[in-house]
C-alpha positions as CSV (number, residue, x, y, z in Angstrom):
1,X,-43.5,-7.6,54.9
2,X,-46.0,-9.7,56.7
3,X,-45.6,-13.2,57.5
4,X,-48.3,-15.4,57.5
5,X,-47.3,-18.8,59.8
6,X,-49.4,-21.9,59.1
7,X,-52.0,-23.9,60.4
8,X,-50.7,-25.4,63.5
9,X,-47.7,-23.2,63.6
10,X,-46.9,-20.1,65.0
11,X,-44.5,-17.0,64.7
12,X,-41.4,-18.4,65.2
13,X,-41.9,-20.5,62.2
14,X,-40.7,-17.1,59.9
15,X,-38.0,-16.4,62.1
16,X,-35.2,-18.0,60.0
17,X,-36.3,-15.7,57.1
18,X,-36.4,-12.4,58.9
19,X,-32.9,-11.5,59.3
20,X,-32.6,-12.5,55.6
21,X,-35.3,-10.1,54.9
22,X,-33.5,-7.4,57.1
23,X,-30.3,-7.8,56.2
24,X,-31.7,-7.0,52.2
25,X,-33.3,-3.7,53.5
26,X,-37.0,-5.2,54.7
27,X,-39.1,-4.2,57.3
28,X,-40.9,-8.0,58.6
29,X,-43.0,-8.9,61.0
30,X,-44.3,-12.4,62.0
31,X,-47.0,-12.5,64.9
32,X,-49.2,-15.5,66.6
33,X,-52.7,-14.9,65.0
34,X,-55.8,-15.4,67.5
35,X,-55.1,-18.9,69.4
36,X,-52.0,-19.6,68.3
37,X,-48.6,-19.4,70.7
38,X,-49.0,-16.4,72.6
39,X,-52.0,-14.8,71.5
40,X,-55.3,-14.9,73.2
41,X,-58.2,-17.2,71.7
42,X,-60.2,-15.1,69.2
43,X,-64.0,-14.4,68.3
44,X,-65.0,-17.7,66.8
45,X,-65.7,-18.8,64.5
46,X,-62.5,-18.6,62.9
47,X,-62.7,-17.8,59.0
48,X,-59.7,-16.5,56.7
49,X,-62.3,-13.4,56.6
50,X,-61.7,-12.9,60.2
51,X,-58.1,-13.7,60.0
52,X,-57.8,-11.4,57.4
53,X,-59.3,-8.3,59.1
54,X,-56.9,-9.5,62.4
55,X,-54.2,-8.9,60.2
56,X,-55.1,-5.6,58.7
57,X,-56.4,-4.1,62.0
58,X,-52.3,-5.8,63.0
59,X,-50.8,-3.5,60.0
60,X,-52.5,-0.2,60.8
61,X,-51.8,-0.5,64.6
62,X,-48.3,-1.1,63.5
63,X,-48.9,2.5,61.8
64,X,-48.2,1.1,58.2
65,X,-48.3,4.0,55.9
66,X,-46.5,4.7,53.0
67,X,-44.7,2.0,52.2
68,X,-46.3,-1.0,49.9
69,X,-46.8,-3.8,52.1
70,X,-45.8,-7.4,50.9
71,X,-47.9,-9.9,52.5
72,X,-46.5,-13.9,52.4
73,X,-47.4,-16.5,53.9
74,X,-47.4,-20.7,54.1
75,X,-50.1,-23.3,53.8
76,X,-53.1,-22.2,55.4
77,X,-51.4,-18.7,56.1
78,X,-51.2,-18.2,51.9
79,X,-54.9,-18.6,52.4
80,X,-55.5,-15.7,54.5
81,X,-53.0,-13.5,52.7
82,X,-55.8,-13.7,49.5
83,X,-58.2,-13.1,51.5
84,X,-56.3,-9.9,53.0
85,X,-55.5,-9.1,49.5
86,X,-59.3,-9.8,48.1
87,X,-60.7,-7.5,51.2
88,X,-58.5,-4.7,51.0
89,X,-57.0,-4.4,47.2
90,X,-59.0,-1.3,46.5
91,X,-56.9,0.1,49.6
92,X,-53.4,0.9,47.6
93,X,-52.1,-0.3,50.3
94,X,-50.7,-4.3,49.3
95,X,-48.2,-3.9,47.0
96,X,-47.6,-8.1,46.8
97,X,-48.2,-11.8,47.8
98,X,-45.9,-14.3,48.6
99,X,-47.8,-17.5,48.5
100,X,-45.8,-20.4,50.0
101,X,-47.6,-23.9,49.4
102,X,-51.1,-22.4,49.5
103,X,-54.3,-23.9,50.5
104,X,-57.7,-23.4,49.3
105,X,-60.3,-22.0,51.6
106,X,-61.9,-25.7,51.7
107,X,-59.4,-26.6,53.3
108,X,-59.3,-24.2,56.5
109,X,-60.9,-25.9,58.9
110,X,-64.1,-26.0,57.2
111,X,-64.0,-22.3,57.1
112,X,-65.9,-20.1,54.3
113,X,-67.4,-22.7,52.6
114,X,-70.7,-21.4,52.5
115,X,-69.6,-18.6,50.5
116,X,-66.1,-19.5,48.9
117,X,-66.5,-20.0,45.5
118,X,-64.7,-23.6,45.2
119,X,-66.2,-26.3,42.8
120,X,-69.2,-28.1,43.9
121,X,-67.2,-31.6,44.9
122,X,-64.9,-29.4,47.3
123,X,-67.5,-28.0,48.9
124,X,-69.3,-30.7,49.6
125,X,-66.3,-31.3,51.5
126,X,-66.9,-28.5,53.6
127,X,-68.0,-29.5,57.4
């Protein structure tokens, strides 16, 4: 399983449910996406596209193969998990989503609003 921290957040957040998840038989991993915690800024600008592909690239480094992959993840980290699952559904590769209080991508820092198919009154909320 992959676990998605939220805006502002960062890996640790997931670490009270990882040895929950290991001690049921699951594989986890929680990481600090691009700017977050420990990882290095990222290409900018940041979108749930680009978060999305950072997390995929992340998987089959990992050498995820085989196995169905879960992805979860909270608030703005829900957001990229659809967008991971939207991207890459075709792949056989995501077997699940765990979406924990989920955001819409109007509401990721602006991100994707140009193209996120959101109703015309959130998008004009976009910046």
């Amino acid at each position: 399983m992959l676990l998605e921290h939220g805006i502002g957040g960062n890996s640790l957040d997931n670490s009270y449910i990882q040895p929950i998840l290991s001690a049921a038989g699951y594989k986890s991993c929680s990481y600090d996406r691009a700017g977050y915690s420990y990882s290095a800024a990222g290409p900018y600008p940041r979108s749930f596209r680009n978060e999305a592909s950072d997390a995929h690239a992340l998987v089959k480094a990992l050498g995820h193969a085989g196995d169905m992959l879960v992805h979860g993840g909270h608030s703005t980290g829900a957001g990229i998990v659809r967008t991971h699952y939207g991207m890459y559904k075709d792949g056989g590769m995501i077997a699940g989503l765990v979406l924990n209080d989920p955001i819409g991508p109007e509401r990721h820092y602006g991100m994707d609003c140009a193209t996120a198919k959101v109703r015309p009154a959130a998008r004009a909320r976009c910046r």
